[in-house]
SEZA-212981 format. One record per residue (C-alpha): residue number from 1; residue in one letter; x, y, z. Coordinates in steps of 0.001 Angstrom, whole numbers. Example, Ala and Ser with C-alpha at 12.3 -4.5 7.8 and 13.67 -1.06 7.14 Angstrom:
2
(1,'A',(12300,-4500,7800));
(2,'S',(13670,-1060,7140));
//
This chain:
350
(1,'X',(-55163,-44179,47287));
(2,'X',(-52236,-42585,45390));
(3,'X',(-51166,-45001,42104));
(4,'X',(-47784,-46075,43740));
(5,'X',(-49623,-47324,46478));
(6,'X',(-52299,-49092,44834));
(7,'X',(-49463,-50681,42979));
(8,'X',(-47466,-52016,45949));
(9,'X',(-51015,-53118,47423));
(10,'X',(-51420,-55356,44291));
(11,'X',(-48387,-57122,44528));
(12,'X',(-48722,-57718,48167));
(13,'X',(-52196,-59088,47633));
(14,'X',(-50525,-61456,44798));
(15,'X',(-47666,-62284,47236));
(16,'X',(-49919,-63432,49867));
(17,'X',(-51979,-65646,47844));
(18,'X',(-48844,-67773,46762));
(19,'X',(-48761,-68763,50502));
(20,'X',(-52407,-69514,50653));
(21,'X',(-55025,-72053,49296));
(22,'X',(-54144,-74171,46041));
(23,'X',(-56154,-73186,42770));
(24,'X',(-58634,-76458,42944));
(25,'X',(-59727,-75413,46461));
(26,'X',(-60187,-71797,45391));
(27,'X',(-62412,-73131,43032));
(28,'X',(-64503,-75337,45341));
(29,'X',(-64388,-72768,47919));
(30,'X',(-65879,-70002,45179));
(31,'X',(-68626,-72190,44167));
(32,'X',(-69382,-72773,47728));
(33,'X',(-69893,-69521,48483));
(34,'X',(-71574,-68757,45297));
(35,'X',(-74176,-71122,46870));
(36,'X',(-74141,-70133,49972));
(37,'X',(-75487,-66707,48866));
(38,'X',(-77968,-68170,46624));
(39,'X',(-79744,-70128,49567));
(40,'X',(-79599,-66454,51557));
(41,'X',(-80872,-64758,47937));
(42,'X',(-82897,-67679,46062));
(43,'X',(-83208,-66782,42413));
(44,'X',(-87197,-66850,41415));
(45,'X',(-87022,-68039,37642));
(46,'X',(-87356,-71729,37331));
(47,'X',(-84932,-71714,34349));
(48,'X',(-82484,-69238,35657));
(49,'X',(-82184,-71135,38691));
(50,'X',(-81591,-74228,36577));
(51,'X',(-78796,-72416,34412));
(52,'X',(-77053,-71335,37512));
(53,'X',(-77125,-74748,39338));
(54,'X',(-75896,-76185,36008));
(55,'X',(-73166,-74080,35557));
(56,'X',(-71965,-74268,39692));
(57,'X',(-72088,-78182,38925));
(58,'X',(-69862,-77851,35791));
(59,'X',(-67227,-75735,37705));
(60,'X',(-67086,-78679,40674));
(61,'X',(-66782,-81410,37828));
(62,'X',(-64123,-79700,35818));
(63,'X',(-61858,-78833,38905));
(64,'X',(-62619,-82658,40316));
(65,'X',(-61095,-83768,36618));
(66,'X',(-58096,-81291,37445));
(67,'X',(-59349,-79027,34548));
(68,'X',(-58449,-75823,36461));
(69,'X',(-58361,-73769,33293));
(70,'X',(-62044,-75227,32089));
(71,'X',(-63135,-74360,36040));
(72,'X',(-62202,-70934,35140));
(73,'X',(-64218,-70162,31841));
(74,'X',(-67508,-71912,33334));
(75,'X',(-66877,-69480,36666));
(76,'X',(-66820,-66806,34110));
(77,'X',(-69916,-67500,32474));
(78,'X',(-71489,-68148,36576));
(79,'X',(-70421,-65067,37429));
(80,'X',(-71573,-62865,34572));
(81,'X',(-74720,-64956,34336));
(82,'X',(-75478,-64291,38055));
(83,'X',(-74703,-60807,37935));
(84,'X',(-77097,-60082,35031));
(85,'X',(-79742,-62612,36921));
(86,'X',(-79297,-60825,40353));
(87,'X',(-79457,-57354,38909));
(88,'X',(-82396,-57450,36096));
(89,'X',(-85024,-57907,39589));
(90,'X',(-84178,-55327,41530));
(91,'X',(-85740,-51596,41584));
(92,'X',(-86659,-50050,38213));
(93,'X',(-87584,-46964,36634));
(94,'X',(-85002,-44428,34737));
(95,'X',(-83947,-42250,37498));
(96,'X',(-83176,-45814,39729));
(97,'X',(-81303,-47356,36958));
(98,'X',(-79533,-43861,36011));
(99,'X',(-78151,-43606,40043));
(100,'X',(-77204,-47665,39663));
(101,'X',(-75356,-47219,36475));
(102,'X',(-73298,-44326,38122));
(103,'X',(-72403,-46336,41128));
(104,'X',(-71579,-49645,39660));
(105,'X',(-69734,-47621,36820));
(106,'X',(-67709,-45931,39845));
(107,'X',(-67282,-49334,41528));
(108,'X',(-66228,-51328,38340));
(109,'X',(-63775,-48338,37898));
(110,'X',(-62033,-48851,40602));
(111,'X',(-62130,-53002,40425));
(112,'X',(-60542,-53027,37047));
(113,'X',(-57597,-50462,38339));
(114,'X',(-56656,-52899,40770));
(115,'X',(-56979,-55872,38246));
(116,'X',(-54748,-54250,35990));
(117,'X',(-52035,-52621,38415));
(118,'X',(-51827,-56576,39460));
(119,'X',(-48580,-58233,39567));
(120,'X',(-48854,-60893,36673));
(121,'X',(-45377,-61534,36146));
(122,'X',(-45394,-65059,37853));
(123,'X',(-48915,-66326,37129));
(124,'X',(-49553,-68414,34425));
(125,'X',(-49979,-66508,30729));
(126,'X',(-53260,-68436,30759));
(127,'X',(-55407,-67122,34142));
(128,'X',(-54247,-63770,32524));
(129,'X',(-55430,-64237,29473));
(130,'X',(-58555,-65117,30787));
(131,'X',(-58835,-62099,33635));
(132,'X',(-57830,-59690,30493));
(133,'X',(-60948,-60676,28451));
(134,'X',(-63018,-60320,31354));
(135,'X',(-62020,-56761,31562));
(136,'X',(-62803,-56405,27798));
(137,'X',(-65926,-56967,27856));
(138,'X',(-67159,-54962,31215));
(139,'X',(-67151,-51256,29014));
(140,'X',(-68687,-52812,26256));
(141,'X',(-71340,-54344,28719));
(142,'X',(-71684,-50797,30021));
(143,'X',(-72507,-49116,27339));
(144,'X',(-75338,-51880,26346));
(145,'X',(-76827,-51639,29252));
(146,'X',(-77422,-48127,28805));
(147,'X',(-78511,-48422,25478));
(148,'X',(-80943,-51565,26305));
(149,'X',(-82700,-48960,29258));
(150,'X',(-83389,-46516,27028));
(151,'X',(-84342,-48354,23358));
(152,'X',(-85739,-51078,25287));
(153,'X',(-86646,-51986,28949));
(154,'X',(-84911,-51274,32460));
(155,'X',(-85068,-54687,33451));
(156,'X',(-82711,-55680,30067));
(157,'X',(-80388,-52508,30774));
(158,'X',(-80294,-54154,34601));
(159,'X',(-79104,-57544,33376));
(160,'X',(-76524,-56444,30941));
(161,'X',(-74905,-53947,34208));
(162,'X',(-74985,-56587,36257));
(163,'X',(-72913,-59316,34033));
(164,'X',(-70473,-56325,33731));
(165,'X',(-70377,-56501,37442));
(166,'X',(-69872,-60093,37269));
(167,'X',(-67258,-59850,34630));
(168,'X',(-65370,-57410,36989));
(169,'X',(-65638,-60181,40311));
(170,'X',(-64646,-62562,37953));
(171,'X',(-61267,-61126,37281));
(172,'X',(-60772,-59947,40577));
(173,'X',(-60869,-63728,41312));
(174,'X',(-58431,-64451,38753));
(175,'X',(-55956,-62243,39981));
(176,'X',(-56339,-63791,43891));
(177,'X',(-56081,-67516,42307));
(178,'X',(-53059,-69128,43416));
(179,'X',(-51997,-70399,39626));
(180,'X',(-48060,-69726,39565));
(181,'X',(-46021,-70404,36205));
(182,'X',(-43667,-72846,36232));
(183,'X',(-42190,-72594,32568));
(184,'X',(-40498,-69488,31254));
(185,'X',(-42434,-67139,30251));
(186,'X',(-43607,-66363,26601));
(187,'X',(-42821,-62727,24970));
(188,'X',(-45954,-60905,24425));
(189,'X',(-46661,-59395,20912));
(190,'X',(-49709,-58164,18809));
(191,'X',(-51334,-60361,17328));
(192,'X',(-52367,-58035,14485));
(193,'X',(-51574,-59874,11565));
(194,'X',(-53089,-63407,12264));
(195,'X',(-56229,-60993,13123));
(196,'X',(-56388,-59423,10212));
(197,'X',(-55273,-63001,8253));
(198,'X',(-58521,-64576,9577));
(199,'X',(-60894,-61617,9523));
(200,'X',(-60035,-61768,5485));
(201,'X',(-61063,-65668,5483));
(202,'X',(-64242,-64955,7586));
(203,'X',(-65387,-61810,4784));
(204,'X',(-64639,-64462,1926));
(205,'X',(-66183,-67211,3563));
(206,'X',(-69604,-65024,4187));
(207,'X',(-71712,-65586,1302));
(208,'X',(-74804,-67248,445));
(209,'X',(-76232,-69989,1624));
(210,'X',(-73528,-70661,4508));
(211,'X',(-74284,-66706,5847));
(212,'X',(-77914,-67599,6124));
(213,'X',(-77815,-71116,7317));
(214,'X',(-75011,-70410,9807));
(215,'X',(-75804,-66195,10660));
(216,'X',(-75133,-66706,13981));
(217,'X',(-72215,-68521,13969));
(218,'X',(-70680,-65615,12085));
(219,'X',(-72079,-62970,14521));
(220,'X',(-70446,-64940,17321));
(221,'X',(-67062,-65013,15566));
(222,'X',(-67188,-61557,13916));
(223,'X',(-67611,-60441,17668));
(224,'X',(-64652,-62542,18942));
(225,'X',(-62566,-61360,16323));
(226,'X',(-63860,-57514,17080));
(227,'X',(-63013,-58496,21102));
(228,'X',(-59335,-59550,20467));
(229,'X',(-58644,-56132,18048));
(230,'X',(-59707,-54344,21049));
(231,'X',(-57613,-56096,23676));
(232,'X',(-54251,-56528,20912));
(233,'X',(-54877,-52378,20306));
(234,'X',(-54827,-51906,24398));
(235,'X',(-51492,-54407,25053));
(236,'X',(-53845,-56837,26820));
(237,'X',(-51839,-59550,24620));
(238,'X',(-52659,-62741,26524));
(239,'X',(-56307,-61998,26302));
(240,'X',(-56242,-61094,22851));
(241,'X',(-54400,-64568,21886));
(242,'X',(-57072,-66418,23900));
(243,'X',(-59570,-64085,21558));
(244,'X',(-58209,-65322,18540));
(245,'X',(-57427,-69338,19191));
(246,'X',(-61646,-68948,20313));
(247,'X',(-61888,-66995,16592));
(248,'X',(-60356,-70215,15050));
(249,'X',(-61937,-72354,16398));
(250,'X',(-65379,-71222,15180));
(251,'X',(-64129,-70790,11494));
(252,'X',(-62939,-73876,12127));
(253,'X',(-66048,-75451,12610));
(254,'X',(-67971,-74503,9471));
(255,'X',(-66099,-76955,7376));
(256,'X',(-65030,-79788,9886));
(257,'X',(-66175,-83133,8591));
(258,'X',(-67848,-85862,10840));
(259,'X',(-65454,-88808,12465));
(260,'X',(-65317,-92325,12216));
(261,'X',(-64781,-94948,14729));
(262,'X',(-60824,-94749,13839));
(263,'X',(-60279,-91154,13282));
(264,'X',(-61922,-90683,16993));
(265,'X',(-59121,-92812,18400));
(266,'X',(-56651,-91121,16572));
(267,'X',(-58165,-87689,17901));
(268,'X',(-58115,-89230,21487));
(269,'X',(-54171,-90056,20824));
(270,'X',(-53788,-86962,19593));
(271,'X',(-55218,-84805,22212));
(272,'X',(-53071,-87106,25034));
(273,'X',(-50198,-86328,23333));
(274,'X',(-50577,-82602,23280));
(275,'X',(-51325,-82750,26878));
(276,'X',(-48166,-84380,27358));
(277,'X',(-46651,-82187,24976));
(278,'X',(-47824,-78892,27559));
(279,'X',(-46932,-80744,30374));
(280,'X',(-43228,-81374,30044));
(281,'X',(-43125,-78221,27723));
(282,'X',(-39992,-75958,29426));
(283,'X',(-42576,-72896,28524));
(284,'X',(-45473,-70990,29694));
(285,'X',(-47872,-72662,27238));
(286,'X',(-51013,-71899,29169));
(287,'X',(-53188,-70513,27203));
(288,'X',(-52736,-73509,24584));
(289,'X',(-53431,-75862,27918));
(290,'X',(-57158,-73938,27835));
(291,'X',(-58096,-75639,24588));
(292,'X',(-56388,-78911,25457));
(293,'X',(-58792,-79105,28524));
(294,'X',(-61715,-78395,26492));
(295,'X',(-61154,-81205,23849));
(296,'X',(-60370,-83703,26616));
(297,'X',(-63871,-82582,27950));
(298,'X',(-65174,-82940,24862));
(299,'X',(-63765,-86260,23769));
(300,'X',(-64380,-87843,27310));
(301,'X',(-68036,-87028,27122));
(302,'X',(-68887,-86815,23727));
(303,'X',(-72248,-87370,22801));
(304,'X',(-72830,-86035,19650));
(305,'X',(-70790,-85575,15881));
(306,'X',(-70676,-81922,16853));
(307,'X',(-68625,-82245,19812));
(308,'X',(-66188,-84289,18187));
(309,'X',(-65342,-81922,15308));
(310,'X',(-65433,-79021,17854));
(311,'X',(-62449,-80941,19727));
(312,'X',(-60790,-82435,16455));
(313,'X',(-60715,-78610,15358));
(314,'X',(-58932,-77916,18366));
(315,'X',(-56129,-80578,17754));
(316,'X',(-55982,-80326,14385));
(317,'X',(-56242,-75906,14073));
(318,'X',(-56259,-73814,17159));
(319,'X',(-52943,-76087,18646));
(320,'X',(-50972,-75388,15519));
(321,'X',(-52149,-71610,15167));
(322,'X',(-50846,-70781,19058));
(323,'X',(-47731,-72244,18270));
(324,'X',(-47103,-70048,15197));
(325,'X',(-48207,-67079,17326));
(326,'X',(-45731,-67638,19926));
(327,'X',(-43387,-67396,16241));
(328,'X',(-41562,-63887,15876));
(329,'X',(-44350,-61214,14155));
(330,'X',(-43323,-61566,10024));
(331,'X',(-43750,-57597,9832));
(332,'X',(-46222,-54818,10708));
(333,'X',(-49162,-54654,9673));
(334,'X',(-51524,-51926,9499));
(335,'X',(-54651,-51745,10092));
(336,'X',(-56905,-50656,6972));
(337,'X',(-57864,-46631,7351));
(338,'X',(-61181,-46818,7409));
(339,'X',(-62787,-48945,9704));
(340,'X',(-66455,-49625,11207));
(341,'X',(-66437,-50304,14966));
(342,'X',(-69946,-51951,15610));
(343,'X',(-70621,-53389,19345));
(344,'X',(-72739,-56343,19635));
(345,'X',(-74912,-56987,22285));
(346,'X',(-76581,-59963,23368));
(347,'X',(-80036,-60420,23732));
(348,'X',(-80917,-61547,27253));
(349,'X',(-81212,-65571,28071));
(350,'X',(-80366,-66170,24397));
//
């Protein structure tokens, strides 16, 4: 199909939805089918099977607490989970996964053209945001998967193609999901120099003992800020935003301090009030309404002192850093010359 054409088909795809099913009964109706294949295609590992189920039952709860953006990032992790799942069982041996890899890389091709040549101009900055870092990390899965079938086993090679496969359906569901703005929009910039701000702070803060006692906290983070470089270079600004408010939040966790009984009500006050803050806001704050929706998760089931720094973090850091990088860029700012690009990969079911 010529480009022009696949164009126009996008929009009219994005048209039709507006007409169509509400974003909560999207959700439900994904899940349900989701489930409906898994009773046709029953998944053998006890603890797979248990992950999945988990995960189907988190999307249902979040979307019946009108979480629609918290539905979203536990589809994602459904979907990519599922894929890898589904995919690490079926046929191996080199010249099987070799003729795989070429077809899904043809098929995921052609998925992610259409994802991008979507209309986004009147969905909210926030289901972009979260379709654009879904696209991310599909060529990154790619590659590992090649690299895992070759240094390592066909089956691991498998799982990591399919979660790229599942990153891919998960985007093409975010660009059918009937989520229109209603706020005017927000100008798109790099987000270069907060990037580069916080990758400083995460080199100084990585010294002995904190890099030992918390390595993989800083592999997670070092990858997240890695993730949003990538999608800022490409112009994929919403998802890189989304990138770095998630890179905050975990530097923000290696020195948040335990609560008392009166600084958790204050953090529940606080939270309501930035939820009422998005809500009458005249703006497309979206992508600040993701984080909301994950402290009020946090806060209205927190069980643990972890869970209530992760969401007084969010009020008190990751809220205040997307509002000052909605602020005007206060110059370029290069990149150093020489750079390291390293691609991390991660283990299966870990």
């Amino acid at each position: 199909m010529p480009a022009k054409l696949q164009v126009a088909a996008a929009v009219v795809v994005f048209a039709l939805r507006l007409a169509g099913q509400d974003a909560e009964t999207q959700l439900r109706s994904e899940v349900d089918r989701i489930e409906h294949s898994l009773r046709e295609n029953t998944i053998a590992d006890i603890r797979s099977k248990a992950n999945t189920e988990e995960l189907m039952k988190q999307v249902r709860d979040a979307t019946a607490q009108h979480r629609v953006f918290q539905s979203l990032e536990y589809l994602a992790e459904l979907h990519s989970f599922l894929g890898g799942v589904r995919n690490s069982v079926e046929e191996s041996g080199s010249p099987a996964f070799d003729a795989r890899w070429a077809r899904v890389n043809g098929d995921l091709t052609t998925l992610l053209r259409q994802v991008r040549n979507t209309n986004w101009n009147q969905a909210q900055n926030g289901l972009r945001a979260l379709a654009e870092s879904a696209l991310g990390t599909v060529g990154p899965l790619l590659s590992g998967s090649r690299g895992f079938a070759e240094s390592g086993s066909v089956a691991d090679g498998l799982f990591y193609l399919g979660q790229a496969q599942g990153e891919g359906e998960f985007a093409k569901f975010c660009a059918s999901l009937n989520l229109v703005r209603t706020g005017r929009a927000i100008s798109a910039r790099s987000i270069l120099p907060e990037l580069l701000t916080l990758q400083e702070k995460v080199n100084a803060a990585f010294v002995p003992p904190r890099s030992i006692e918390q390595h993989s906290r800083f592999i997670a983070l070092n990858a997240t800020l890695k993730m949003a470089r990538e999608l800022d270079a490409a112009g994929s600004h919403a998802g890189a935003l989304y990138q770095y408010l998630d890179a905050v939040r975990l530097y923000g966790l290696f020195d948040a301090s335990g609560l008392d009984d009166s600084s958790k009500k204050e953090l529940k006050e606080k939270v309501g009030a930035l939820r009422t803050q998005l809500t009458s806001s005249k703006n497309d704050d979206s992508v600040a309404a993701i984080f909301v929706e994950r402290a009020e998760s946090l806060i209205a089931g927190a069980a643990n002192a972890e869970e209530w720094r992760a969401a007084s973090v969010i009020a008190g850091q990751v809220i205040p850093a997307y509002f000052d990088a909605r602020k005007p860029s206060a110059g370029t700012v290069r990149p150093p010359h020489k750079t390291v690009q390293l691609t991390l990969v991660r283990w299966p079911f870990t």
